[in-house]
MIKE-34370 format. One line per 2 residues: for each residue x, y, z of N, C-alpha, C, O. Coordinates in steps of 0.05 Angstrom, whole numbers. Each point is the difference from the previous one (the first is absolute). Layout:
// residues N
X:Y:Z:X:Y:Z:X:Y:Z:X:Y:Z  ...
END
This chain:
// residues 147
2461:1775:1934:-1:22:19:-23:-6:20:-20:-9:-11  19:12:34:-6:-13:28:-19:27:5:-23:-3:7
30:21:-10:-9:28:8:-25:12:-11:-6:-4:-23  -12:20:41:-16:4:-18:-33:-7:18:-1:-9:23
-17:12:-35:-27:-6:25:-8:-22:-7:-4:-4:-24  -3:-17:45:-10:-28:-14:-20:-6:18:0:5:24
-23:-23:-43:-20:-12:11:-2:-36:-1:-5:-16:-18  15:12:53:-1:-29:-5:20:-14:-19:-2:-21:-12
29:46:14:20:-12:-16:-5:11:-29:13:-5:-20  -24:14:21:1:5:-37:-5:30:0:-13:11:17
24:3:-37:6:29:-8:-25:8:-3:-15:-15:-12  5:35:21:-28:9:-2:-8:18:-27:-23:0:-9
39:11:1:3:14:-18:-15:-16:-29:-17:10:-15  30:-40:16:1:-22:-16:-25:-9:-5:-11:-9:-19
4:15:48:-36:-9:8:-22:25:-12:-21:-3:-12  35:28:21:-30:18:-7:4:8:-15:-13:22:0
31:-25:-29:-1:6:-31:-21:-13:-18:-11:9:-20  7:-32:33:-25:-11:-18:-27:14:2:-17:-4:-17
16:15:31:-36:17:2:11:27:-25:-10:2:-22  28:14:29:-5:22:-23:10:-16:-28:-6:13:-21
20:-36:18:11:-7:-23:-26:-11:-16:2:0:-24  -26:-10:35:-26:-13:-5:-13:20:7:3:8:-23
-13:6:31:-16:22:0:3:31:-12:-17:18:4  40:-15:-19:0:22:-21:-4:-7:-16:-17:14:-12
26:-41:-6:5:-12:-27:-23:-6:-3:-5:-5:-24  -16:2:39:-34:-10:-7:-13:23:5:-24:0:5
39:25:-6:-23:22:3:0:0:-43:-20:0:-13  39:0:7:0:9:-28:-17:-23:-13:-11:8:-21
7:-34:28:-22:-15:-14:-26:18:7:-9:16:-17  -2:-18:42:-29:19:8:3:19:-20:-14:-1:-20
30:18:23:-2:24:-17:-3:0:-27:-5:21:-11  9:-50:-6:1:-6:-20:-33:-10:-4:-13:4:-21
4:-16:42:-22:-11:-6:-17:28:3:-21:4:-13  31:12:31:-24:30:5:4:13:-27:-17:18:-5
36:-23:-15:-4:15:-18:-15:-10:-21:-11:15:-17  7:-53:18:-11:1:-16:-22:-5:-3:-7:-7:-23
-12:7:42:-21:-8:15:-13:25:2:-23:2:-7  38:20:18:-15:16:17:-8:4:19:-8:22:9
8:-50:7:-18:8:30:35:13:20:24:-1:-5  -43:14:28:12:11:15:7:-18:23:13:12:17
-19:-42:-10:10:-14:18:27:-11:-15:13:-17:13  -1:24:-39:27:-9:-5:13:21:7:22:-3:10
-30:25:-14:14:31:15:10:-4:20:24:0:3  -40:-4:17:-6:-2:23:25:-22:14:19:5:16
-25:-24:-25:14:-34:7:37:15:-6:20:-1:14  -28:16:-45:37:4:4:3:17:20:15:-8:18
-25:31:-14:6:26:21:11:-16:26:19:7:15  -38:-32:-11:8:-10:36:22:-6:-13:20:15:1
-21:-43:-17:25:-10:-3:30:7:-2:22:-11:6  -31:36:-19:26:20:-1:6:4:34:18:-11:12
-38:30:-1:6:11:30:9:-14:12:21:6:11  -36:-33:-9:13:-20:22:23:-17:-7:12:-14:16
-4:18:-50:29:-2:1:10:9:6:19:-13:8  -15:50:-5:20:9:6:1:4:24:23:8:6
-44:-11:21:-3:-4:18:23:-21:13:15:7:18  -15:-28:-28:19:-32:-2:31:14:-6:20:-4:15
-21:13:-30:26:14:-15:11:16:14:24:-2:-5  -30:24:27:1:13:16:9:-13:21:23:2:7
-36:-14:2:11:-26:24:22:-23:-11:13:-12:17  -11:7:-46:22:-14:0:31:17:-2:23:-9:-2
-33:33:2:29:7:-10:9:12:25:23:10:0  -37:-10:19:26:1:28:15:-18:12:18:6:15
-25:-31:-20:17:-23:3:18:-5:-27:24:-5:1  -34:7:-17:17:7:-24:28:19:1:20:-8:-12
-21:32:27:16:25:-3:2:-14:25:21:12:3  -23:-25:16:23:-19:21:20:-14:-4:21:0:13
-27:-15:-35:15:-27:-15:18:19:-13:23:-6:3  -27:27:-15:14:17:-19:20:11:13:22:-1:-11
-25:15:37:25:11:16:15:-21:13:23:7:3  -26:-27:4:9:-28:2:19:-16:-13:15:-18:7
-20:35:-36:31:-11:-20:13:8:4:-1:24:5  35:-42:-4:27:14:11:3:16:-26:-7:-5:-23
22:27:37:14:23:-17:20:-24:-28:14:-20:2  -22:35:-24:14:-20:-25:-4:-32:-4:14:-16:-12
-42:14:30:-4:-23:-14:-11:-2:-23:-16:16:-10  25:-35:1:-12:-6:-38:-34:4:-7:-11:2:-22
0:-3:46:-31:5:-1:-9:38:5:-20:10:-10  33:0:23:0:30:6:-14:10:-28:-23:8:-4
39:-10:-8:-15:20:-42:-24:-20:5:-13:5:21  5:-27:-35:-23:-18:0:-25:12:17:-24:0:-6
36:7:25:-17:1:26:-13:26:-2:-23:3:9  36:18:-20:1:31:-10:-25:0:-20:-20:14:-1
31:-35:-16:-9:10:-31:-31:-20:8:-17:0:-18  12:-15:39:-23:-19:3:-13:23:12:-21:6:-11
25:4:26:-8:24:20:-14:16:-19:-24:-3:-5  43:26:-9:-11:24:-23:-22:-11:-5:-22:8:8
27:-34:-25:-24:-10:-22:-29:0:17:-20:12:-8  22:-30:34:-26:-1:9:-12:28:2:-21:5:-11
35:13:25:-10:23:2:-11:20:-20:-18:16:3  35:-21:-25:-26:12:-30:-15:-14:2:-19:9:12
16:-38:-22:-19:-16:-3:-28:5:25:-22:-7:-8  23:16:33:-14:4:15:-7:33:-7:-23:4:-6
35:12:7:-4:29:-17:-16:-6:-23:-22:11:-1  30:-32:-21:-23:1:-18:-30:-7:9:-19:9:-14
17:-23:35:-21:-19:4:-13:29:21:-24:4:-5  31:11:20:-3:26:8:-18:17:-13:-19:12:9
32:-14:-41:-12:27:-17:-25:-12:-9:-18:17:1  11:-42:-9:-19:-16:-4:-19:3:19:-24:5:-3
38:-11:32:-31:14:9:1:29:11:-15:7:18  26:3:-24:-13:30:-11:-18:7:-22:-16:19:0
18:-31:-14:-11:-2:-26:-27:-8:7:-14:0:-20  7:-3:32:-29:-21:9:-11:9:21:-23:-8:4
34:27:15:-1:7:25:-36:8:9:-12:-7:20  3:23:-43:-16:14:-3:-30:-11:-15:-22:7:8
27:-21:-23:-11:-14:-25:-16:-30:4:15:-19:-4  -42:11:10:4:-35:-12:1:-6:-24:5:-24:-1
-7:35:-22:4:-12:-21:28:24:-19:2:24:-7  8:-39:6:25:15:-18:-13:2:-29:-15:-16:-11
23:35:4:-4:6:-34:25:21:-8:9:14:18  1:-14:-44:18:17:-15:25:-5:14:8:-22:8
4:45:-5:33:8:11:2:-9:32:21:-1:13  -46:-5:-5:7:-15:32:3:-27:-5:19:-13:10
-37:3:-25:0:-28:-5:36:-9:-7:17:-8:17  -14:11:-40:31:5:-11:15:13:9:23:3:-10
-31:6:27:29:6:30:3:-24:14:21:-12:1  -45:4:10:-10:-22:24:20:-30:-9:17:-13:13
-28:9:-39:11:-15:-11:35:-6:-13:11:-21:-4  -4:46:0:30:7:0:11:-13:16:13:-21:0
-22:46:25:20:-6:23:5:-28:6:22:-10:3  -56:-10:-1:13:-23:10:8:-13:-20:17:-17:7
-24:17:-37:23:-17:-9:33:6:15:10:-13:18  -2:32:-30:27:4:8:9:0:22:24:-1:3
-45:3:22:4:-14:23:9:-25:4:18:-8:14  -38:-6:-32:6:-32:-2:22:-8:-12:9:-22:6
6:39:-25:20:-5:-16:24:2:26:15:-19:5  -12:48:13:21:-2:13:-4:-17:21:21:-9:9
-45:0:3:3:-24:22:5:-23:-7:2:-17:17  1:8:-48:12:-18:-12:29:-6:3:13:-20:6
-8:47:-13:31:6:-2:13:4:39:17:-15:7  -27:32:9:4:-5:28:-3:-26:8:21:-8:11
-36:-6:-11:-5:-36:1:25:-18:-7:13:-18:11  -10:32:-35:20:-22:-15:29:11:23:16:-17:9
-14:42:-2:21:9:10:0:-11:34:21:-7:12  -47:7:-1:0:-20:33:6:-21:-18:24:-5:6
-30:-9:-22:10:-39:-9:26:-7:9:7:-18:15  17:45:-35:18:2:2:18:6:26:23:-9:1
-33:24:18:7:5:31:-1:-32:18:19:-11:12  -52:1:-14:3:-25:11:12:-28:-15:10:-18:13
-13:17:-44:7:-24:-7:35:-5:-3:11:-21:5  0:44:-15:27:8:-13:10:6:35:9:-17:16
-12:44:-11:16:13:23:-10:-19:37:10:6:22  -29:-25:-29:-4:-11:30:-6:21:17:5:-2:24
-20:31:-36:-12:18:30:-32:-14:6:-19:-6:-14  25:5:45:-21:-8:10:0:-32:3:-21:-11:6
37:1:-9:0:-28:-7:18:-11:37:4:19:16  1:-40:-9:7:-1:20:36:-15:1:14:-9:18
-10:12:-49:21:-11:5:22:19:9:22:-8:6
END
């Protein structure tokens, strides 16, 4: 599929997944180290890390939801494309509630901490699963690809 926003030939979408896909999944190490440490510059390090992933995430998914209306009606990638879609969007909802959880706080303790930490595990779990579902769009279905 030819269609779609490209930078210098290549799908942009493709391009600015890597900042939130590396910058959520290392908020939950920080947060691991703020818990077990204590200091408040691991708090801290996840809070950006989170923001400025979802910052990234925010901007990738309008070229994303380009590529997406771009698929012909009944192509074999349409569901894939659906079910890659949903997933990121919990997965970014989780990573949401996480920093809510923190909003207020530099050092997490009790039921915020184990919120904080929830969410982005299972954040991390569904951007696993959304990931695996873009693999399948570009490696399987050729979206974004130039053939």
């Amino acid at each position: 599929m030819k269609n779609g926003i490209r930078f210098f030939g290549h799908p942009l979408h493709a391009l600015l997944i890597h900042f939130p896909m590396g910058l959520l999944p290392i908020s939950l190490l920080w947060d691991l180290l703020a818990a077990w440490t204590g200091h408040t510059f691991w708090w801290e390090l996840g809070f950006w890390s989170i923001l400025v992933g979802l910052s990234f995430a925010i901007i990738a998914v309008v070229p994303g939801f380009i590529d997406f209306v771009h698929i012909p009606e009944k192509h074999p990638a349409e569901k894939p494309a659906l079910i890659h879609m949903s997933i990121m969007l919990i997965a970014v909802g989780f990573f949401v509630c996480s920093l809510l959880f923190r909003i207020h706080d530099k050092i997490l303790m009790g039921m915020k901490m184990y919120g904080a930490l929830g969410c982005s595990l299972l954040g991390i779990v569904f951007l696993i699963a959304g990931g695996w579902y873009g693999g399948e769009l570009v490696y399987r279905h050729q979206i974004g690809s130039k053939r």
